[in-house]
N, C-alpha and C positions, 0 to 999 in steps of 0.2 A: 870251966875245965879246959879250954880252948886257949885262953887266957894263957894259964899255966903251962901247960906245955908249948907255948909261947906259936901254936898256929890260930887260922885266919879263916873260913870259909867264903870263897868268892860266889857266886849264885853266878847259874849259865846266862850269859846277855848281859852281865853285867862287868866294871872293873873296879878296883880299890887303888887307894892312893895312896902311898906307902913313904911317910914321913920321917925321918932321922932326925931326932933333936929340935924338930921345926924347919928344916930342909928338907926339901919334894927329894924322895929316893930311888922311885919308880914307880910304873904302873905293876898292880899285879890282874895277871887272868884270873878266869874262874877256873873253880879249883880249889885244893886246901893247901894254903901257903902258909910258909915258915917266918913267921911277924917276931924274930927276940926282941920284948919288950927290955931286957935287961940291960942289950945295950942302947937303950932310947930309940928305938923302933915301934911305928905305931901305926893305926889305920886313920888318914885323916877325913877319909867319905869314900862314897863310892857314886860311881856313874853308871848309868843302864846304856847300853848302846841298842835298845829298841827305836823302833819308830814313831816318833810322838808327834804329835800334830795340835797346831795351834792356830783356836778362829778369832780370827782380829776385825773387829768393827770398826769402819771410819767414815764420818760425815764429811761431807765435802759439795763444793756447790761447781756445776757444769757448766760451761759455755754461755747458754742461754737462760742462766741464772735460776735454775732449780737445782734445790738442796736435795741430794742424796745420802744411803748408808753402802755403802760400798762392805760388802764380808766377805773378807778372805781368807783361804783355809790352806797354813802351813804347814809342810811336810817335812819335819829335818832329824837327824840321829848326831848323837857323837862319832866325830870319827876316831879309830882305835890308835893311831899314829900321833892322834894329837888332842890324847883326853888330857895331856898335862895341863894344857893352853886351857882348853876347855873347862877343866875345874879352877884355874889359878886367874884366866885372864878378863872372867866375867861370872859376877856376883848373881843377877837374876838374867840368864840370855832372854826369855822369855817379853822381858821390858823391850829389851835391846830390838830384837825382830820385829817386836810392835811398833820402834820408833819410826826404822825403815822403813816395814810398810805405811806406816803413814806419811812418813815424805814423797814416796816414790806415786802412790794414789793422790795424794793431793799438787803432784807436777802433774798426773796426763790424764785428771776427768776434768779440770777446768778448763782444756782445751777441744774438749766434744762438747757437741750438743748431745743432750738428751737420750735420744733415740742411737746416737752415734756411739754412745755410753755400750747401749746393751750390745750392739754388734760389733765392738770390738773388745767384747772383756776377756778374748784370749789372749789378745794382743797387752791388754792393760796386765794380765796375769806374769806373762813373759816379762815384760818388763819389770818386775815386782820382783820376778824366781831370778833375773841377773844378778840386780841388783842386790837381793840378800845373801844370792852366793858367794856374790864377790867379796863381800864385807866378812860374811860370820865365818867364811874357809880361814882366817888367820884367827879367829876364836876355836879352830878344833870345832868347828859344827859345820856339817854337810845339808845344803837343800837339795829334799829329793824331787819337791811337787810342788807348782803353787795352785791353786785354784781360785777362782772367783765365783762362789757359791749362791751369791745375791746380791741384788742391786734391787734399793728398795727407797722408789723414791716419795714425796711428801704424801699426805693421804691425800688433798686437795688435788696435788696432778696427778695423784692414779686415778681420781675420783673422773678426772677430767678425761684422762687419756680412755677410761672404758667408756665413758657416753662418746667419744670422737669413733671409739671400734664399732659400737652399736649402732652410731647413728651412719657409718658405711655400710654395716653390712642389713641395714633398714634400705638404707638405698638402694644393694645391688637386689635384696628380695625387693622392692617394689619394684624393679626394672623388669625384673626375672616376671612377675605377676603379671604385667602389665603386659611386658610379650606374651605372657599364655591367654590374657583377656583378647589381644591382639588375633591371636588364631583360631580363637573361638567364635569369634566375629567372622572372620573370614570366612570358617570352615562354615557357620551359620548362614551367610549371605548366599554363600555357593550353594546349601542346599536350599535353599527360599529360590534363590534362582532357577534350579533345577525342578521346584515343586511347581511353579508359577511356568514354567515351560512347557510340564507336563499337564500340569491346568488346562494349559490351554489348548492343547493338543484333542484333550479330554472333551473339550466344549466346543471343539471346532468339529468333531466327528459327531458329539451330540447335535450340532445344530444341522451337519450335513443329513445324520440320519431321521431328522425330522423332517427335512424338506423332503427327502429321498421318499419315505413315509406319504408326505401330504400329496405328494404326485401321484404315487402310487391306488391311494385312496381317489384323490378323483379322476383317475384315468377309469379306475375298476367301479365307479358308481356310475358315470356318465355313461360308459357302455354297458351296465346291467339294467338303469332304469332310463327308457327311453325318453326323450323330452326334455331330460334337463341339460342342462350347462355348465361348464365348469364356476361359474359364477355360483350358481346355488348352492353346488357342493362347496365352496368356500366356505359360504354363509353359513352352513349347516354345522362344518366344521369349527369356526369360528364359534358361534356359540354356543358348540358342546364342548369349547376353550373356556368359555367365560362361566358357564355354571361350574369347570372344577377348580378356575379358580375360585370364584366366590365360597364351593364346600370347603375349599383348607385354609382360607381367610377363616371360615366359621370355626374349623375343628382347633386350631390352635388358641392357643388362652394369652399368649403372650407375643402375638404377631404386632408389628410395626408394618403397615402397610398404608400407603399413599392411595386414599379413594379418589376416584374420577368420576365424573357422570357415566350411570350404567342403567342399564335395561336394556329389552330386545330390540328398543330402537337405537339405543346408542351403538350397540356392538355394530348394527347396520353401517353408522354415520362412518365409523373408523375405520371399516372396510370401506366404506366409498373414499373416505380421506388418501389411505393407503392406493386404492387402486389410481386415484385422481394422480396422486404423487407419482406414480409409475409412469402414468401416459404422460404426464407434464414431461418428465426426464429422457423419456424414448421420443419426442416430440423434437427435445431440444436437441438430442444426440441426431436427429436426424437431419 
């Protein structure tokens, strides 16, 4: 019907090419435009002047000689001033950007390494959105965006690059471990220290209050029972020393204890040892 009454409908975002005889006659908007086929008037296509975007793959090898996929992701529209160009001066643009991108990627990854790769793919991106604007602006196409979406290198050095991440950061947790083993040691020592100080603190007042004890004892037997000497009370003492230890040698099931010669004359002989030692030493100091 359209036909016939010789209009066109253009759809919004989009343009039509409007041909005389086989001569480009203008663009038309959207809208419903007036096509007289009668006088050789006709619709030769139409363009979308949307945002279309195109992701381009390219292999390419780095500095230090690993192969990469380089994807990048093109941003571009027709522009309205120059869809002539645009429909007349290129068959598939689509190829055409891809060509670009691929030259302008394979000039500036071969001159990174690797690693210099990933930290400058805005820089690699910029260089790509120049270069395709410069070119495809006399094609009637606008770049709006470039992007570098992935960099994806061999499976071998990615295989490699994660055991070199893993085995750092193995490293810094064993360092990290090894200082906290470090302070546990420390903080271990310092109280061992502190236990064995109190130890002995512990055993120094024990042994003070047993002398303090034995004095006391034969001070209070010598003057309750007339006759004797501090010698007897020694002995007395003494060997009501060695029957308790002998009882908790007995009562225990799993004592380790070093026997000596004993009986009521031995105990005797170690007190005369002990006191012989004494008079030897005040003998000498004199």
């Amino acid at each position: 019907m359209g036909n016939l009454l010789c209009c066109v409908l253009v759809k919004q975002s989009d343009v039509a090419i409007k041909e005389r005889f086989g001569k480009f006659e203008k663009v038309l908007n959207p809208g419903l435009q007036f096509v007289p086929w009668i006088i050789g008037d006709y619709i030769a296509g139409h363009l979308t002047l949307r945002l279309q975007q195109l992701d381009v793959q390219c292999e390419t090898k780095t500095k230090d000689n690993v192969f990469v996929t380089v994807v990048a992701s093109i941003q571009y529209r027709v522009l309205v001033d120059k869809a002539s160009d645009a429909f007349y001066r290129l068959s598939n643009p689509t190829s055409q950007i891809k060509a670009y991108v691929f030259d302008v990627i394979r000039a500036c990854v071969p001159k990174l390494n690797l690693d210099d790769v990933f930290e400058q793919k805005n820089e690699i991106a910029k260089s790509v959105e120049e270069e395709l604007d410069k070119a495809m602006t006399a094609y009637g196409y606008e770049i709006l965006q470039t992007l570098i979406i992935d960099i994806e290198p061999d499976q071998q050095v990615k295989r490699a690059m994660n055991e070199i991440n893993a085995a750092a950061r193995m490293r810094v947790a064993a360092n990290e471990k090894a200082e906290a083993e470090k302070i546990i040691q420390i903080k271990r020592a310092e109280g061992e220290a502190e236990s064995k100080y109190l130890s002995g603190l512990g055993i120094a007042r024990q042994r003070q209050a047993i002398v303090d004890g034995l004095r006391d004892s034969v001070l209070g037997f010598a003057g309750n029972v007339p006759g004797t000497s501090a010698k007897d009370v020694l002995d007395m003492v003494m060997m009501t020393q060695y029957f308790d230890t002998m009882r908790d040698i007995g009562a225990s099931s799993k004592s380790s204890s070093v026997f000596i010669p004993h009986g009521p004359g031995a105990v005797a002989d170690v007190a005369a040892q002990i006191r012989n030692g004494l008079l030897q030493a005040h003998q000498t100091n004199a």
